[in-house]
LUMNUTOR-489814 format. One record per residue (C-alpha): residue number from 0; x, y, z. Coordinates in pm, 1 decimal, decimal comma. Example, Ala and Ser with C-alpha at 12.3 -4.5 7.8 and 13.67 -1.06 7.14 Angstrom:
+-----+----------+----------+----------+
| num |       px |       py |       pz |
+-----+----------+----------+----------+
|   0 |   1230,0 |   -450,0 |    780,0 |
|   1 |   1367,0 |   -106,0 |    714,0 |
+-----+----------+----------+----------+
END
This chain:
+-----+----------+----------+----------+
| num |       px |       py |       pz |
+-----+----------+----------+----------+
|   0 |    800,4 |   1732,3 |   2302,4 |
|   1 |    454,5 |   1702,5 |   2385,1 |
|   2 |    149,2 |   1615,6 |   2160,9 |
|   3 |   -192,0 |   1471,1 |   2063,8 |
|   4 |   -278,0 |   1285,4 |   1748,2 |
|   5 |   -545,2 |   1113,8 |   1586,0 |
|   6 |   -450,2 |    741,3 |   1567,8 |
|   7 |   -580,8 |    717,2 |   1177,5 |
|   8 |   -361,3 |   1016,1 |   1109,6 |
|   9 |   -102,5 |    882,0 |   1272,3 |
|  10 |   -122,6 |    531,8 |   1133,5 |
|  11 |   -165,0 |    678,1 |    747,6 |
|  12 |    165,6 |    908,9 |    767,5 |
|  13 |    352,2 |    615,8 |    930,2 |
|  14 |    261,1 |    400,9 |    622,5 |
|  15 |    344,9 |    643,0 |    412,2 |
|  16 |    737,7 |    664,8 |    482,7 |
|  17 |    798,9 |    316,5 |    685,3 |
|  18 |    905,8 |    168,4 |    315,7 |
|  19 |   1182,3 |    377,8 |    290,1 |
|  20 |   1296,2 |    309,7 |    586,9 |
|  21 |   1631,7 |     79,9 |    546,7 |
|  22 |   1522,5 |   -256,7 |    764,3 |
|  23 |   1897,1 |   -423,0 |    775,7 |
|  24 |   2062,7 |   -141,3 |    847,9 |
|  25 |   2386,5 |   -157,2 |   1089,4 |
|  26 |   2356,0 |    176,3 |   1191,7 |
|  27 |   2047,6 |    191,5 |   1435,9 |
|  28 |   1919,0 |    518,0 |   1376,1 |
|  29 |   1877,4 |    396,4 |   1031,8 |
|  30 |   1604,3 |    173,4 |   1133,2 |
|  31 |   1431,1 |    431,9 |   1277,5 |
|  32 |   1201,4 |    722,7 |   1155,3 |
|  33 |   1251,9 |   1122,2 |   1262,7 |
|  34 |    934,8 |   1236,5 |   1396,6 |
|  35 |    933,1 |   1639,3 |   1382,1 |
|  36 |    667,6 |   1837,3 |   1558,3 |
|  37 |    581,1 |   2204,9 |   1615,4 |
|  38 |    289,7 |   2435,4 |   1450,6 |
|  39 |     -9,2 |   2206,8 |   1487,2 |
|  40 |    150,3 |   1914,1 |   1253,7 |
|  41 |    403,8 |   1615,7 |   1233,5 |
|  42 |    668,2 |   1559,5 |    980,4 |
|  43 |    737,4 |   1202,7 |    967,7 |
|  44 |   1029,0 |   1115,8 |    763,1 |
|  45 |   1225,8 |    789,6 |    682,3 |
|  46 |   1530,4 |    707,2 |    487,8 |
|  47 |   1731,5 |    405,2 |    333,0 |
|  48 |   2026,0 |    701,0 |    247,3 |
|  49 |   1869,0 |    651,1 |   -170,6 |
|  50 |   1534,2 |    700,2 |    -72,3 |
|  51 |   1379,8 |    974,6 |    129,2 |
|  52 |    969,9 |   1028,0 |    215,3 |
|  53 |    823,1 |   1233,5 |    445,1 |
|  54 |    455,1 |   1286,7 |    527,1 |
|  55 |    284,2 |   1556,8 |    740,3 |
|  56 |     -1,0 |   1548,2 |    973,3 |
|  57 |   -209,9 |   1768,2 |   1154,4 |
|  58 |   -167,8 |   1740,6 |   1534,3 |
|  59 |   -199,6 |   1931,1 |   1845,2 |
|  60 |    125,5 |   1983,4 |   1966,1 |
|  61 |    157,3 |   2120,4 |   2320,4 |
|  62 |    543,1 |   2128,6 |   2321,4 |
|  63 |    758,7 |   2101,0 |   2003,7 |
|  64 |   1017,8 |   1946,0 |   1940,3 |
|  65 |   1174,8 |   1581,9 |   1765,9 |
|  66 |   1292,1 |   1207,5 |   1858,3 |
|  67 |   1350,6 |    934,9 |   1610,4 |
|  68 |   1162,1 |    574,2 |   1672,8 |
|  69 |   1172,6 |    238,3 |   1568,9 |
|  70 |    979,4 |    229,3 |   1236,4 |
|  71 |    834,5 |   -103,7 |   1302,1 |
|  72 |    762,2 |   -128,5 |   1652,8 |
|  73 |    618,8 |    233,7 |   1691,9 |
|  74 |    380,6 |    106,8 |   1342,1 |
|  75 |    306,1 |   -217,7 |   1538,8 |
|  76 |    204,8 |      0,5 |   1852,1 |
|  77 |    -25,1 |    225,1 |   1648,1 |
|  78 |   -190,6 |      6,3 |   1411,7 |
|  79 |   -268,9 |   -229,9 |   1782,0 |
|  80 |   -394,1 |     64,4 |   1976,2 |
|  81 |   -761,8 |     84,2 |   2040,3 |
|  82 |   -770,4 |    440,2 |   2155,3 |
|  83 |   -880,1 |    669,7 |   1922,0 |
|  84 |   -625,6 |    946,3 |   1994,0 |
|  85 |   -303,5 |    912,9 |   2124,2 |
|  86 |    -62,8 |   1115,9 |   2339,2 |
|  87 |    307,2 |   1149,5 |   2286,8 |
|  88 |    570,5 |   1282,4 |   2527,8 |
|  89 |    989,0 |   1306,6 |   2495,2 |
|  90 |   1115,4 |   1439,0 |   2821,5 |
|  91 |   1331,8 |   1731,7 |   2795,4 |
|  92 |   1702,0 |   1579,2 |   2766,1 |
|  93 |   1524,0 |   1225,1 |   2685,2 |
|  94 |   1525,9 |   1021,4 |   2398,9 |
|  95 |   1303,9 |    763,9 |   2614,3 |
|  96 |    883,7 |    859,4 |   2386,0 |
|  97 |    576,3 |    783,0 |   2629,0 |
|  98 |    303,0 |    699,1 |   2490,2 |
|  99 |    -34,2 |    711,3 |   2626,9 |
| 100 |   -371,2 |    566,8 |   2449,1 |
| 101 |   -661,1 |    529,5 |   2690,2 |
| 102 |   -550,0 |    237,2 |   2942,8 |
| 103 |   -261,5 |    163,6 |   2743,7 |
| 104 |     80,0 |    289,3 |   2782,4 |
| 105 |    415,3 |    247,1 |   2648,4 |
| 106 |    793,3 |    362,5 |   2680,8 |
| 107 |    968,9 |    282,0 |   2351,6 |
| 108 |   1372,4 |    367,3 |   2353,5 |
| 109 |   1448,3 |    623,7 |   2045,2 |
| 110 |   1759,5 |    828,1 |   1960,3 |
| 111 |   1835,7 |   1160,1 |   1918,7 |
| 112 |   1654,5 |   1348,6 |   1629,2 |
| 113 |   2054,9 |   1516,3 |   1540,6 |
| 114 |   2167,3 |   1149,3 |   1479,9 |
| 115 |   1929,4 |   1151,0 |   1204,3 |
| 116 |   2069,4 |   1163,4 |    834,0 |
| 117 |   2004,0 |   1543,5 |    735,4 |
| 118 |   1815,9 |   1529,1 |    389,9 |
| 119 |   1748,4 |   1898,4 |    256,5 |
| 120 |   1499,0 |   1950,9 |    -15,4 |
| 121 |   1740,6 |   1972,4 |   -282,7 |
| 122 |   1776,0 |   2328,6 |   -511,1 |
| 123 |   1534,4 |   2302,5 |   -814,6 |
| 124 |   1690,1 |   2329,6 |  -1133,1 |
| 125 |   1346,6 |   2271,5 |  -1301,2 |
| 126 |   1006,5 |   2243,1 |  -1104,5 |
| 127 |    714,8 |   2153,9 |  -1300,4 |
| 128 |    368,1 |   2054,5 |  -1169,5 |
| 129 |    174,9 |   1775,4 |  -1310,9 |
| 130 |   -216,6 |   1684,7 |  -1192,7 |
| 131 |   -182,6 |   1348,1 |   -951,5 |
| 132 |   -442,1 |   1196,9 |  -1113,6 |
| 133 |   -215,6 |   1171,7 |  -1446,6 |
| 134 |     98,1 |   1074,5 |  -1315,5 |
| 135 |   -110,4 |    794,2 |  -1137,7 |
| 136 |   -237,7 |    669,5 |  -1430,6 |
| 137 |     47,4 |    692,0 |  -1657,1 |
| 138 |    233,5 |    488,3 |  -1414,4 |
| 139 |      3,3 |    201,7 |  -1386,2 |
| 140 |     41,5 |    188,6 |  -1737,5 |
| 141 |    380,8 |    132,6 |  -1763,5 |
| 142 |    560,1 |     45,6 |  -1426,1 |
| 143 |    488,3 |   -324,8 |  -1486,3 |
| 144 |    728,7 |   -319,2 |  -1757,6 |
| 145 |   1059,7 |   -216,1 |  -1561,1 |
| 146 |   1317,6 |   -483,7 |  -1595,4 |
| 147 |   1385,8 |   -669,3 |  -1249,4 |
| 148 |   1765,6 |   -763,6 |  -1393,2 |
| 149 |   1977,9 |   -602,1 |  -1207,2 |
| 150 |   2278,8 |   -669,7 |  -1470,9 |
| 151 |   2127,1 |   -445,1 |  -1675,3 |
| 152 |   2094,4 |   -152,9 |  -1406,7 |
| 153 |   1956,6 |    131,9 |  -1642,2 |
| 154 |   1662,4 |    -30,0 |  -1717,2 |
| 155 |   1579,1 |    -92,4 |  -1389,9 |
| 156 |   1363,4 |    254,5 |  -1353,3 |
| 157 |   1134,3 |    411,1 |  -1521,2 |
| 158 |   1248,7 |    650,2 |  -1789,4 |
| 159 |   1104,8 |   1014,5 |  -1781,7 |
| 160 |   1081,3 |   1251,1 |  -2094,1 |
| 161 |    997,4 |   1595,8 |  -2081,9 |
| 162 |    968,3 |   1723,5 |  -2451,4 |
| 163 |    822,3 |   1905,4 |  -2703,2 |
| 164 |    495,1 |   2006,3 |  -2445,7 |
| 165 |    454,5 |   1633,6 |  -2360,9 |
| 166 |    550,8 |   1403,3 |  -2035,7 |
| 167 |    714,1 |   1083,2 |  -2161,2 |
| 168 |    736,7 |    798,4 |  -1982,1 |
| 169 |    888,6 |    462,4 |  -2037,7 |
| 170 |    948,8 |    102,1 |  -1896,8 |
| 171 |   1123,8 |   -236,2 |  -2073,6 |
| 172 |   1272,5 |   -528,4 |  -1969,4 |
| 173 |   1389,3 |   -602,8 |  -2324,1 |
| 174 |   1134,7 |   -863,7 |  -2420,3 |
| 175 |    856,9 |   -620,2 |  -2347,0 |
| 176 |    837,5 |   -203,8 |  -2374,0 |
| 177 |    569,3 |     36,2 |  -2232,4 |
| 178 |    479,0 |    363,1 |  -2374,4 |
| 179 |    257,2 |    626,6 |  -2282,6 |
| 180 |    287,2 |   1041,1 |  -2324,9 |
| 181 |     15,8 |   1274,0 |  -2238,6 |
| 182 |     16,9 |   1702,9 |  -2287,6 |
| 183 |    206,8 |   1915,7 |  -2015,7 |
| 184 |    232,3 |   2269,9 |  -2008,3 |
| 185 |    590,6 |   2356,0 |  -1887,2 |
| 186 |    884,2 |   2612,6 |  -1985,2 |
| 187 |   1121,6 |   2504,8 |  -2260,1 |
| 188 |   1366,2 |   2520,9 |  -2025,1 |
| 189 |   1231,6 |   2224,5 |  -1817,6 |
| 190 |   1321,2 |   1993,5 |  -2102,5 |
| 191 |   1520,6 |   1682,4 |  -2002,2 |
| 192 |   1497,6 |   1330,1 |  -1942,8 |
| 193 |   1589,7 |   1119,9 |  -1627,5 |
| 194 |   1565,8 |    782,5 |  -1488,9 |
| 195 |   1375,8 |    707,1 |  -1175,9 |
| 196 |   1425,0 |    375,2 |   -960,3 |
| 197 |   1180,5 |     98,3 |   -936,0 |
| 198 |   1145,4 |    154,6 |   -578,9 |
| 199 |   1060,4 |    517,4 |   -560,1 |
| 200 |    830,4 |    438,5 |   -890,5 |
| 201 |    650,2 |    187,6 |   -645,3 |
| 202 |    647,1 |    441,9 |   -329,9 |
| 203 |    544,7 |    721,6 |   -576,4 |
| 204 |    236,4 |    511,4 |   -668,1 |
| 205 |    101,1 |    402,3 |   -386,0 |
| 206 |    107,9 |    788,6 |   -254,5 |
| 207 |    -39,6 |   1000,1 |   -535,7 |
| 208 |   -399,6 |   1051,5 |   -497,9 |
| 209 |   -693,9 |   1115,4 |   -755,7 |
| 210 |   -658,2 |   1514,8 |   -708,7 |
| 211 |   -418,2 |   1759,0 |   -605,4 |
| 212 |    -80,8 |   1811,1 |   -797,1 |
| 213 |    244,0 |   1649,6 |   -835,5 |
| 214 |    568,3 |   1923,2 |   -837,1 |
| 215 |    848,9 |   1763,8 |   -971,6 |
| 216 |   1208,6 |   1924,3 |   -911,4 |
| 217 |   1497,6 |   1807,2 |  -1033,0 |
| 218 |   1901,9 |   1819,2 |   -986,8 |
| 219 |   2190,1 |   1645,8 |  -1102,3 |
| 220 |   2163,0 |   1351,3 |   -973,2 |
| 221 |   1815,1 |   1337,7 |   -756,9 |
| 222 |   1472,7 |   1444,8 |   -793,3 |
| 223 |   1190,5 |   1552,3 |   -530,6 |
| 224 |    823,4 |   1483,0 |   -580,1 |
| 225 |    601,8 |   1676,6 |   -362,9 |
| 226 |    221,3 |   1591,4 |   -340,2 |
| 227 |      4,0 |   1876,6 |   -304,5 |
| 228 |   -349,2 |   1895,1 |   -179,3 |
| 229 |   -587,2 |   2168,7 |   -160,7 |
| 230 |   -679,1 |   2275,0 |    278,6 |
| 231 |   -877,9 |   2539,6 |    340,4 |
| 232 |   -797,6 |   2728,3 |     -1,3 |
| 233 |   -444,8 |   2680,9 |     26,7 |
| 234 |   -195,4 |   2425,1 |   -134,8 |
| 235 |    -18,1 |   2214,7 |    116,9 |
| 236 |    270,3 |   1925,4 |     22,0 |
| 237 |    158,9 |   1646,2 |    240,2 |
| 238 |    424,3 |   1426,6 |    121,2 |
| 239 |    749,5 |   1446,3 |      9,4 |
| 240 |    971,5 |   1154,4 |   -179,6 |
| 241 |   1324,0 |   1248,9 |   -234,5 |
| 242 |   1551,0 |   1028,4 |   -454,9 |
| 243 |   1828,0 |    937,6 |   -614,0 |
| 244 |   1846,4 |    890,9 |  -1008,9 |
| 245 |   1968,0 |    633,0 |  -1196,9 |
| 246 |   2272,1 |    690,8 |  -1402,6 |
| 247 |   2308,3 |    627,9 |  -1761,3 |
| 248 |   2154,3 |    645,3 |  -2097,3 |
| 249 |   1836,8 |    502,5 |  -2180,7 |
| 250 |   1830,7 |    287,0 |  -2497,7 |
| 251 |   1652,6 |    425,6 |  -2788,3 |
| 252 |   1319,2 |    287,6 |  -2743,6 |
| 253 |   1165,5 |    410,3 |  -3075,2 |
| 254 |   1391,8 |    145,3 |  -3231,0 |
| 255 |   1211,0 |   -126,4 |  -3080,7 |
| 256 |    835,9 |     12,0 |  -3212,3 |
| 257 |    769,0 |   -115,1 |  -3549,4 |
| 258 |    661,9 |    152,9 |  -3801,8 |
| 259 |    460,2 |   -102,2 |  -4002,1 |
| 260 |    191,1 |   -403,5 |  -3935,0 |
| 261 |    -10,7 |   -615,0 |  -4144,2 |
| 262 |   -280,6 |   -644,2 |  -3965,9 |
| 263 |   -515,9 |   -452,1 |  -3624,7 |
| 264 |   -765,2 |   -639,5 |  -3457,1 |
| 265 |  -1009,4 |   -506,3 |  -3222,0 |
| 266 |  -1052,2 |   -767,3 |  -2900,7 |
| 267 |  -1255,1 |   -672,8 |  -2577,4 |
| 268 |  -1000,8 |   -602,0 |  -2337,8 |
| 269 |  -1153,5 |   -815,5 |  -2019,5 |
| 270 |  -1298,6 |  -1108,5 |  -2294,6 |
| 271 |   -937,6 |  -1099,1 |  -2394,8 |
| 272 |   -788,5 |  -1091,3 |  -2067,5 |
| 273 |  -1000,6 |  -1355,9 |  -1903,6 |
| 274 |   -949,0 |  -1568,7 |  -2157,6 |
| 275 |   -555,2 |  -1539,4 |  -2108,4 |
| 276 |   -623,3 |  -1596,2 |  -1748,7 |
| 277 |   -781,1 |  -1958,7 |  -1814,9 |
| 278 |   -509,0 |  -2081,2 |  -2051,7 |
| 279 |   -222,2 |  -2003,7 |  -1844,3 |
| 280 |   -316,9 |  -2223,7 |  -1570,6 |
| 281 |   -162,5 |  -2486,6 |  -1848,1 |
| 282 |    158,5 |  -2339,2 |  -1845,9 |
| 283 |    456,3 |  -2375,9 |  -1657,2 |
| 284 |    774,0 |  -2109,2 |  -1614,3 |
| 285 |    985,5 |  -2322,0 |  -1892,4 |
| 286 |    715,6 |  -2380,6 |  -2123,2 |
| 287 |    496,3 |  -2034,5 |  -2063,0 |
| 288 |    368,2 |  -1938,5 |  -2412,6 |
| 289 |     22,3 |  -1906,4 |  -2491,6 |
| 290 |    -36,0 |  -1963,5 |  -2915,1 |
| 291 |   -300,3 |  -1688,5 |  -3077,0 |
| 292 |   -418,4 |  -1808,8 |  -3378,1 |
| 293 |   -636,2 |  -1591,3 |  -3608,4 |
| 294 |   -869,6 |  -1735,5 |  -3822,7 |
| 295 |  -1189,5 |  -1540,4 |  -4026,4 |
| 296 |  -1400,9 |  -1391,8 |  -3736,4 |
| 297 |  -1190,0 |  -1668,1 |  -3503,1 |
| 298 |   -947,2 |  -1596,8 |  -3260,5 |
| 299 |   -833,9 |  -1941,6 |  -3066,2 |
| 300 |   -598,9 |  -1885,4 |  -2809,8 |
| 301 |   -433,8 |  -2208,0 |  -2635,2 |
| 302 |   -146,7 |  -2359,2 |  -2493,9 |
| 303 |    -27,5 |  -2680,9 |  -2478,6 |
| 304 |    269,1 |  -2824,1 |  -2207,7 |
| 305 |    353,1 |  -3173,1 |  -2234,1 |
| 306 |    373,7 |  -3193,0 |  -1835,0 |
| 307 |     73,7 |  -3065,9 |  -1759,1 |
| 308 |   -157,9 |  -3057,2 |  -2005,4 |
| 309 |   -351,2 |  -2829,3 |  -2286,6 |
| 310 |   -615,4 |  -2598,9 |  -2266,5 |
| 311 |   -811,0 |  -2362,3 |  -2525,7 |
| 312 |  -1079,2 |  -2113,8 |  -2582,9 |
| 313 |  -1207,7 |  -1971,9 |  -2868,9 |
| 314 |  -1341,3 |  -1600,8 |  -2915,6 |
| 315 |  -1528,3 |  -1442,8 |  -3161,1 |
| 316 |  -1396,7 |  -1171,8 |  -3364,2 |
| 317 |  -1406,2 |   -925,1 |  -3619,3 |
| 318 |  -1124,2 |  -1024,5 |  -3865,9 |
| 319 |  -1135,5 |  -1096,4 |  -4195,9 |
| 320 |   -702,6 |  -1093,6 |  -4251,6 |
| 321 |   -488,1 |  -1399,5 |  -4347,8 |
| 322 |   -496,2 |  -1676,6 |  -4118,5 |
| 323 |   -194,9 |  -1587,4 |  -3882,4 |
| 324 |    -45,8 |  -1775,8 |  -3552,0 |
| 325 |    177,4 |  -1588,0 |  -3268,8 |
| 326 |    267,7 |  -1721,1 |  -2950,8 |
| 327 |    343,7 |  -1475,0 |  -2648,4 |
| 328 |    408,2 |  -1469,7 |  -2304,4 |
| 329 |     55,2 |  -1503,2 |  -2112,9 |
| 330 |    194,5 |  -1294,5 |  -1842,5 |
| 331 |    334,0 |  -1021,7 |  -2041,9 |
| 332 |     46,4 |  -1017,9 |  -2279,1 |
| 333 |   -183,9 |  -1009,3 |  -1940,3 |
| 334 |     -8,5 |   -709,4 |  -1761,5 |
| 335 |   -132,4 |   -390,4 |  -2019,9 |
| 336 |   -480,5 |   -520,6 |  -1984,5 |
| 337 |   -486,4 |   -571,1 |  -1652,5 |
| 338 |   -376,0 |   -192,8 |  -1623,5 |
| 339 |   -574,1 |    -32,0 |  -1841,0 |
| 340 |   -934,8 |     40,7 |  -1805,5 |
| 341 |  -1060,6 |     55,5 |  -2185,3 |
| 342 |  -1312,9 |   -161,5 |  -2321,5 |
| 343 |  -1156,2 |   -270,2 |  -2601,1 |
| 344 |   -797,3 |   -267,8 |  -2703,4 |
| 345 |   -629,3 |   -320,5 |  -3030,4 |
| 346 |   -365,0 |   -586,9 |  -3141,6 |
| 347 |   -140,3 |   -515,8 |  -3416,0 |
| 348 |     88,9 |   -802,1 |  -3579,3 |
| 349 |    279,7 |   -867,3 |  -3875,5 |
| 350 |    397,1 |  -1216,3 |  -3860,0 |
| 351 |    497,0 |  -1506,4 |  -3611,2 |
| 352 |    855,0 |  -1393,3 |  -3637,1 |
| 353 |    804,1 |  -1026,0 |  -3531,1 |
| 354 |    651,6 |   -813,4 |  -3239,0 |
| 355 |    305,6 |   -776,3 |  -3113,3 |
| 356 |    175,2 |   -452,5 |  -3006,5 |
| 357 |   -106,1 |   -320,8 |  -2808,5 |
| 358 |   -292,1 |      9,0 |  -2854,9 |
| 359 |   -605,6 |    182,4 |  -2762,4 |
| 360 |   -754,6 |    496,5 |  -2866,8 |
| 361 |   -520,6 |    709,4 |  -2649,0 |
| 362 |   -113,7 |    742,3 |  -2605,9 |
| 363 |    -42,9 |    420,0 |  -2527,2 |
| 364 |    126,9 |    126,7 |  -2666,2 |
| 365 |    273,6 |   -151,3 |  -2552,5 |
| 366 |    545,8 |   -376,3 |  -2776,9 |
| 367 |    563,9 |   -756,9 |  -2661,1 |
| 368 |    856,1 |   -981,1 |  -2868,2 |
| 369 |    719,8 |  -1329,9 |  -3013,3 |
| 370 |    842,8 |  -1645,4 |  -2853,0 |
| 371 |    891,7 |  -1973,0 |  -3048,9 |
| 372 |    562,0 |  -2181,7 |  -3152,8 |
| 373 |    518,2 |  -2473,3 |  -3010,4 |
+-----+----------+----------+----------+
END
């Protein structure tokens, strides 16, 4: 194997699948990442054996072929080269990489591409294509809200819904539930719902762009996500996630969305969230409520923690409902606005006793139980 790459290039796909890579594993070639070249690109492609990604560059390969490397050390190496192009070479019947940047030069110890775990893009029971730009969004909306407990292991993904010519998706932790749909042309047939890890959620995010599509294909028990991108007038997947799904059934979160409120109150969105910010610097992890009380045209929001101290702020409204007190959790009540990008936002309650929820003027809510006033 013999080739030339663009550091940047090189550094970006390497980023793109180190994560998956397992970092503890105790078989070596576990730690490492496959490295596949031939037709003027690179597949890069790591693997924890639940988690597969693989990213493709362009290149100039001189002589094809495929090694695996140490994920970190061959990142380290990259990222710390100052050349801007870099030169690999696997003698035949080697599994010894040179590499060759300007002045600097390297030998890094690799093992046999065949050693590699074989991960085949799986056969597509249903394939449907969704613009990255949406997925993107719809996941910043909700991800936060995936329970870290791993007791309760079903929630710990986020919960897909195909149905009824909308995408579904859903995260809780059970004192908090995110909830936001959006229009999706797709064949009946593709109807289903599944539940996708936390980790491949994160990886998933941090890959999808602001254009191109998102193919989704999905098995039995895994699903592939392929990003496409538009070259030269032709669609090309430049990455691939593959991953294992969570098994189970997902509670029934309509249950937990109240179907009546006494009361919706416009707030500005960043007025209300920097105003959270402030008052939670009073609270502590055992005594982390912050206390909304709603007077005419009033909102006061404070806390108050006997070992530490009180703080409050006041912001003016329009409300003209009963006077009404709720106490949250700062952070929870701080995580929709932080992902959303609307100006204002809306607030529904009832009473002290029952849940808040948060709404703007497109498919979103987000339900937040009470906690105890002070």
């Amino acid at each position: 194997m013999k080739l030339t790459v663009s550091k940047t290039e090189f550094l970006d796909g390497l980023q793109a699948v180190q994560n998956a890579v397992s970092p503890r594993s105790t078989i070596p070639v576990m730690s490492n990442l496959l490295l596949e070249s031939g037709d003027g690109q690179i597949t890069l492609t790591g693997t924890d054996g639940d988690l597969t990604i693989s990213s493709v560059i362009h290149a100039a390969v001189h002589e094809p072929g495929s090694i695996t490397l140490p994920s970190k050390r061959i990142f380290s190496i990259t990222r710390e080269i100052a050349s801007l192009e870099i030169d690999l070479e696997v003698e035949p019947d080697s599994s010894d990489c040179s590499i060759q940047a300007g002045s600097t030069f390297f030998k890094v110890r690799g093992v046999e591409a065949d050693e590699f775990p074989k991960v085949d893009h799986l056969p597509s029971e249903k394939k449907i294509l969704v613009p990255q730009d949406k997925i993107k969004s719809m996941l910043k909306k909700t991800s936060f809200a995936i329970s870290n407990d791993e007791t309760r292991y079903v929630l710990n993904g986020l919960y897909f819904k195909f149905a009824a010519g909308k995408l579904i998706l859903v995260a809780t932790d059970g004192r908090r539930l995110a909830l936001v749909d959006e229009p999706l042309d797709f064949p009946p047939e593709s109807e289903g719902s599944f539940i996708v890890p936390t980790k491949t959620v994160l990886e998933l995010g941090r890959l999808l762009q602001n254009k191109g599509a998102l193919s989704i294909e999905l098995s039995e028990n895994r699903v592939a996500f392929d990003l496409i991108q538009e070259e030269e007038g032709q669609s090309v997947v430049t990455s691939t996630i593959i991953s294992k799904l969570i098994d189970g059934s997902y509670p029934d979160y309509n249950q937990v969305i109240p179907r009546e409120v006494e009361e919706r109150i416009a707030l500005g969105r960043e007025e209300f969230l920097q105003a959270l910010k402030r008052v939670e610097l009073m609270t502590t992890d055992k005594s982390g409520s912050a206390k909304l009380s709603f007077s005419e045209n009033n909102l006061v929001i404070s806390a108050n923690t006997p070992d530490v101290g009180e703080a409050r702020e006041s912001i003016a409204i329009n409300y003209q409902g009963k006077d009404l007190a709720v106490a949250f959790n700062p952070t929870y009540l701080m995580d929709p606005l932080k992902a959303l990008d609307n100006d204002e936002v809306f607030l529904e309650l009832t009473d002290e006793l029952s849940p808040g929820v948060i709404k703007i003027n497109d498919p979103f809510l987000y339900v937040i139980m009470p906690m105890r006033l002070q």
